[in-house]
N, C-alpha and C positions, 0 to 999 in steps of 0.2 A: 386347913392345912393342904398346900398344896406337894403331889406325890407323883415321882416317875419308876419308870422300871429299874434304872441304872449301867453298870458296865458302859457301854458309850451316849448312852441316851442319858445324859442327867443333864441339870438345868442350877443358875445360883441363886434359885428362889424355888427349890423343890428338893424332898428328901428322897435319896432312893429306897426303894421296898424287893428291890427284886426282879431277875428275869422270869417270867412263863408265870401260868397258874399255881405252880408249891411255891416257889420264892416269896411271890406276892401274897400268899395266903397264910406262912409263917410268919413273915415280918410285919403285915401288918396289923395280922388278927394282935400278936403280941405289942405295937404299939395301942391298938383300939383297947385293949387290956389296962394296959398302964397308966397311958395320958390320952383318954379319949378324946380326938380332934370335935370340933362343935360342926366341923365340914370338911372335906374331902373332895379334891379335887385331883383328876389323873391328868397327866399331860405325857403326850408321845407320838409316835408314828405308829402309823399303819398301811396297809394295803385295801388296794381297789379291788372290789369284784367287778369292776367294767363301769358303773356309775359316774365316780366322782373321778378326776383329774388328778396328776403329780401336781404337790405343790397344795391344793384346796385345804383348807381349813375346815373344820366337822366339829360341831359339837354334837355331842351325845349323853342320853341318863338309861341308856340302853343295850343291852348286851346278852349275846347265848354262845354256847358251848356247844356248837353242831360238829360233830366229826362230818371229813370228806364220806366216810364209807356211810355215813344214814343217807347221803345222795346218793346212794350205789343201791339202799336199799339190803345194805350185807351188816347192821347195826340196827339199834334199840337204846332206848334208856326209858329206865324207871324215874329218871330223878328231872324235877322242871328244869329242863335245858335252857330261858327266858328270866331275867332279872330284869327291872327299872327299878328308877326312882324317879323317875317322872310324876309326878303330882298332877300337871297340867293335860287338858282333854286335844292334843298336838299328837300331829305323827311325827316321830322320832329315828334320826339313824340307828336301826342296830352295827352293832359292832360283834362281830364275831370272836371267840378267841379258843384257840389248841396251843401246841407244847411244841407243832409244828407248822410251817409257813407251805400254803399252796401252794403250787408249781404247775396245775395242770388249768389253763384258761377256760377251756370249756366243761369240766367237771366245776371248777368253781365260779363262772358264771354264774352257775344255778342258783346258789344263793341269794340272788337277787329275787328270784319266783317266791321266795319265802319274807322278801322285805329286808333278809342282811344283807348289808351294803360292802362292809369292809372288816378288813380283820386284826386286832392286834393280841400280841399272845398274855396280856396280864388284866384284861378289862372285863372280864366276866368272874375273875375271883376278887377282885376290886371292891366290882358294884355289889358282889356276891355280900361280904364281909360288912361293906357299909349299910344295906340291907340291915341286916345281922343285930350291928350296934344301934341299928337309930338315927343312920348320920345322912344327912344330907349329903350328897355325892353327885357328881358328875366329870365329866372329860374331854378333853379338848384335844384333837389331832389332827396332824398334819400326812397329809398321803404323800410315800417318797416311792411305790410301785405297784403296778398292777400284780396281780395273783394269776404267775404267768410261766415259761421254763424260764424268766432272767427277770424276776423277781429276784436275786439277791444281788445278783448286778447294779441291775435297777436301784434297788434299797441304798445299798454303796455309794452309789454316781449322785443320788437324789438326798441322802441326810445332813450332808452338810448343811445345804439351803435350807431343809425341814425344821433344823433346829434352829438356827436362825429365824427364820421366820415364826415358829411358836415361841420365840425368845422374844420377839417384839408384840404378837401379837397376846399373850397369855398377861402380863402385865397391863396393857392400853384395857383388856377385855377387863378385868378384877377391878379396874378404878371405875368401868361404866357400870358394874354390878353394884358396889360401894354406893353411888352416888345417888 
């Protein structure tokens, strides 16, 4: 089953679950509930920490939950902030995800010192959940801005082309998995 966040990000070959981590962690624990998908696939945009380009396509079976403030060193968590489903012995884009979109370039650079690459806000309750069930998962995204002050600018200027292009490209990918 393939799954997006929704609001302006949906796709006609994907169900939406939700903006941010509670949206996506209600809808779909409660679909995983019901009619357990056999697989699980996220498709969306995200943001660059300085790495990868506007526009680049990224797959991922990787993802953490790092606030800016554990970069500041003014934070903690008890709880494993790192999910995969990676199977394979590969290094892997993480994907970062919060309830909020960086804005400061050089506090979020740093993310990169840690191996996360990029950010989007529903892909660590995602992979969290499919975890969870059992379910094979992973994620396909498109970068529409850097994690920057014009990061929502950015985001704006650059989604149209994002979604289009993971509109052609999410489909061509699924038939070379298939085959």
């Amino acid at each position: 089953m393939i799954i997006c966040a929704g609001n302006i990000e949906t796709f006609d070959f994907a169900t939406p679950m939700g903006v941010g981590l509670i949206e996506m962690s209600m809808n779909l624990t409660r679909l995983c509930l019901f009619d357990k998908p056999e697989f699980l696939l996220f498709v969306g945009t995200a943001g660059s920490y300085g790495k990868h380009s506007i526009l680049d396509i990224i797959e991922s079976k990787t993802a953490a939950n790092i606030e800016l403030s554990f970069l500041q060193n003014k934070s903690y968590t008890p709880l494993d902030n790192v999910v995969s489903t990676q199977t394979e012995n590969v290094k892997d884009v993480i994907i970062n995800s919060s309830n909020y979109i960086s804005t400061d370039a050089e506090l979020s650079n740093r993310f990169n010192q840690f191996g996360v690459e990029l950010e989007n806000m529903e892909f660590f309750a995602f992979l969290r959940i499919a975890q969870e069930f059992d379910i094979p998962a992973g994620g396909v995204f498109c970068i529409t801005n850097f994690t920057n002050e014009t990061a929502h600018d950015d985001f704006l200027k650059n989604h149209e082309a994002a979604m289009s292009k993971l509109s052609e490209y999410v489909p061509r990918r699924i038939k070379e998995l298939v085959l």
